[in-house]
Structures are given as structure tokens and as C-alpha cells.
C-alpha positions as CSV (number, residue, x, y, z in Angstrom):
1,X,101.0,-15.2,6.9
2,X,100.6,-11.5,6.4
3,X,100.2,-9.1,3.4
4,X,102.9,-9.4,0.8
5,X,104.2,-6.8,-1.9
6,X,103.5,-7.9,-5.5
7,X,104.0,-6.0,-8.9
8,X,100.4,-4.7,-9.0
9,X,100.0,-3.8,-5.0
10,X,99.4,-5.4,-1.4
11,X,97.7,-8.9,-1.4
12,X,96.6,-10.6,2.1
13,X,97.6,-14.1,2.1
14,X,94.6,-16.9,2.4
15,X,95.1,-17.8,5.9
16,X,94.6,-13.7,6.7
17,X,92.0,-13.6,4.4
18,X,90.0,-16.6,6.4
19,X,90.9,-15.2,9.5
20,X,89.7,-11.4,8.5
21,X,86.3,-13.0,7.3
22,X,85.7,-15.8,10.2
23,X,86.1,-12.3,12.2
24,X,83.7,-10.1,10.3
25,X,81.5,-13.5,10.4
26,X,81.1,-13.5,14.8
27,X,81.2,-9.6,14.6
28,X,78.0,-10.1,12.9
29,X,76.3,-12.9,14.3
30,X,77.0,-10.8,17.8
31,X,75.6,-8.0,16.3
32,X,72.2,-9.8,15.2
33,X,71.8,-11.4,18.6
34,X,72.0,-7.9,20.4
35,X,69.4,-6.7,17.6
36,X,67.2,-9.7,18.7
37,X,67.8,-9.7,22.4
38,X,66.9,-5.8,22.4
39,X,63.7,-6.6,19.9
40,X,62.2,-8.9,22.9
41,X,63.1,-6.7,25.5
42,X,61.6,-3.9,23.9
43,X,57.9,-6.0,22.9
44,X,58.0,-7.1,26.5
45,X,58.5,-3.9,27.5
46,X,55.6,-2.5,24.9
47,X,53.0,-5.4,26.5
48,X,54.0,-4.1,29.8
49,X,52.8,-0.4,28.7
50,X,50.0,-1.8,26.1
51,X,48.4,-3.6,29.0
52,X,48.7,-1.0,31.6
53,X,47.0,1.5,29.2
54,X,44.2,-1.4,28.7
55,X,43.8,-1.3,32.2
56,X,43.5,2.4,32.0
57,X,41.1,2.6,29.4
58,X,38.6,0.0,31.3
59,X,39.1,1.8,34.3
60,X,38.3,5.2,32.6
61,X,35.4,3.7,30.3
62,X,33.3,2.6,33.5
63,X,34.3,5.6,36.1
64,X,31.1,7.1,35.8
65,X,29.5,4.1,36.9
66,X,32.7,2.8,39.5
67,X,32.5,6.1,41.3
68,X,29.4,4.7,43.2
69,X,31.1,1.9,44.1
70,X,31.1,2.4,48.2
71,X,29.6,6.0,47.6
72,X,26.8,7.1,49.9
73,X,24.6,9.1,47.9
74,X,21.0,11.2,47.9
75,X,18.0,9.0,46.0
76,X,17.8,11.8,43.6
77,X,20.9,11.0,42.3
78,X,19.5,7.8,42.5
79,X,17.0,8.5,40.4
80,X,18.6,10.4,38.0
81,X,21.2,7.6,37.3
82,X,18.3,5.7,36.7
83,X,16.7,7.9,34.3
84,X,19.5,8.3,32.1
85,X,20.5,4.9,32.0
86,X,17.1,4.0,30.9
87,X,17.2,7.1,28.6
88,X,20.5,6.1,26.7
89,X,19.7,2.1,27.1
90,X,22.9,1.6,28.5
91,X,23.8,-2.4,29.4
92,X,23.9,-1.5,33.3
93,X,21.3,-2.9,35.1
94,X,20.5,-0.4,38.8
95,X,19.1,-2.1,41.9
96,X,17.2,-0.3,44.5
97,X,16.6,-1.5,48.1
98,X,14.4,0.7,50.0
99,X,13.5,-0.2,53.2
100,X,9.9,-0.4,52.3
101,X,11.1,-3.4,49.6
102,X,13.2,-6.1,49.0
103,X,15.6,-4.9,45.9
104,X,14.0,-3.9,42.4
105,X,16.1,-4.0,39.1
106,X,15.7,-1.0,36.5
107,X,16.6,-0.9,32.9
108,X,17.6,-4.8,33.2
109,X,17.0,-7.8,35.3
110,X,20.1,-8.5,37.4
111,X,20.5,-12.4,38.1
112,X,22.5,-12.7,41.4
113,X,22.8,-16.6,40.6
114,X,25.2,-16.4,37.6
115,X,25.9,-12.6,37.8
116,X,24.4,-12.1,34.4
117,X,21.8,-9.1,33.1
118,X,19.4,-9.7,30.7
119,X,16.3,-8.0,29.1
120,X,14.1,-10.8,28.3
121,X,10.4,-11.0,29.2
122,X,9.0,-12.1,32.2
123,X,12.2,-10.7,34.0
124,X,10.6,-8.8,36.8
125,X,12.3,-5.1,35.9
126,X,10.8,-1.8,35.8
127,X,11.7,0.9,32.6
128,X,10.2,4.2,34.8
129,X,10.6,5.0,38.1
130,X,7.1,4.7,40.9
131,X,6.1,8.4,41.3
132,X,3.4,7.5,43.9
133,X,4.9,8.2,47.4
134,X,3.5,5.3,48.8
135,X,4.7,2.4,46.6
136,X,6.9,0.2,48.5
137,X,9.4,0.6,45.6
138,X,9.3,4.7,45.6
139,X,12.6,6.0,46.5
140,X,12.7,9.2,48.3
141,X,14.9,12.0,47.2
142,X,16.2,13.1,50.2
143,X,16.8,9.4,51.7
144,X,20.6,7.7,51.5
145,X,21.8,5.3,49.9
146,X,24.5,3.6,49.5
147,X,25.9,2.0,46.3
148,X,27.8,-0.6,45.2
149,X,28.9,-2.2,41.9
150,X,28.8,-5.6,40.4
151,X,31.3,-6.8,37.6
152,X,31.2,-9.5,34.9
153,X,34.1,-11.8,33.6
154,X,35.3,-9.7,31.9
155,X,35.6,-6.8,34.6
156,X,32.6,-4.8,33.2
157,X,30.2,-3.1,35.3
158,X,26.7,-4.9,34.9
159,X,25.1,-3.9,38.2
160,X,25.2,-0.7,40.4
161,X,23.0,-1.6,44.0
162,X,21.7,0.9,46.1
163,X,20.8,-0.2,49.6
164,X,18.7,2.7,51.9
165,X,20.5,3.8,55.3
């Protein structure tokens, strides 16, 4: 076994040559499996990240209506949530509970039974907000209130209440 000199230069004998290829053969099969192992370490890696930025980006989409969430605020802000969620018909529905009324839904109707908000008729929700001072459902600008937020299934914000101190 070994390399031998003939008239036209060095030849390997067969046993080398098998032994030189069934080397160059694992060299390469070890070579792929790294390749592979490092390819699913790398997606699972990439999901890890993909998902946290998802996360992110829900988080981020919905802040101007999560910042409520536990947030004590004046019933003009109140109201002017209202507004412009009735102004840009934005799939939110607001509840207000003065303490003049039980709660009254704007923009949508807010079903507390299967946490669902729909638009349909005969839903009892208001699209403007009471001017007249003495409506049980008027809500004061310089009253408290404090909000909270209501989620779907699929971690969307379909509700912001706001119950009077």
C-alpha cells in the first residue's frame, strides 16, 4: 500500500485510493450535517426574533389605545377619544359609566357575553356625544375617569371602559 514510482510519474495504489476517497466521503457528510445543524439553529433562532418583533408591532399598533389601560384620565379626553374614534370609524368600541348611568357604548356596541363588537342595528350605541348637561349619559369634562381595555382572541383592543371616580 502506498504510492509507487512508474515510468510516467507517482501512482497511489487502490487500497490508498479507497481509503483517500472513503476519507474525503465523512469529511463531507460531516461538513453537510454542521451546515444543517447550523441552518435549524439559525431559523429557530430567526422565529425567536420574528416573533418577538410580532409582539412588538401589536404592542406598538394598539399603544394609543393600551395607554388607557389603568389610566385615570379627565372626561374631556374622554370625549375627545370618543370623537376621533367615531371620526376615523375605527373598530374600537368606548364605554362610558357615569355615575348618573349604567355604561353606554360609542362608535360600536360592546357585547360583554362573548366579548365581541358589532355595528348592527338595534344595538343600543350612540355615534355623537349628549351635549345637554343633564342627560344621565353626559359626561363632564372636568370629572375622572378611569379606563380600562378589553381584548379579543386575537389580542386586539375591541373595548376601552371608562368608569367615573
Amino acid at each position: 500500500m502506498g504510492a509507487y514510482r512508474g515510468e510516467d510519474g507517482f501512482f497511489l495504489s487502490t487500497a490508498t485510493r479507497a481509503l483517500i476517497i472513503g476519507v474525503a466521503v465523512i469529511v463531507v457528510c460531516i461538513v453537510c450535517s454542521l451546515a444543517l445543524y447550523m441552518s435549524k439553529q439559525g431559523k429557530a433562532a430567526i422565529n425567536t426574533g420574528t416573533n418577538q418583533y410580532n409582539k412588538m408591532m401589536e404592542d406598538y399598533q394598539d399603544l394609543n389605545k393600551a395607554m388607557y389601560d389603568g389610566l385615570e384620565v379627565s372626561g374631556s379626553e374622554v370625549t375627545t377619544l370618543i370623537s376621533k374614534l367615531i371620526s376615523i370609524r375605527d373598530y374600537t368600541a368606548v364605554r362610558v359609566k357615569t355615575k348618573a348611568s349604567d355604561f353606554v357604548c360609542y362608535n360600536y356596541f360592546y357585547n360583554e357575553a362573548d366579548n365581541s363588537i358589532d355595528n348592527k342595528e338595534g344595538r343600543e350605541f350612540l355615534m355623537e356625544l349628549s351635549e345637554a348637561r343633564g342627560a344621565d349619559h353626559y359626561i363632564n369634562p372636568q370629572a375622572d375617569f378611569l379606563g380600562s381595555v378589553k381584548k379579543n382572541a386575537n389580542g386586539i383592543i375591541i373595548c376601552i371602559d371608562f368608569v367615573q371616580q
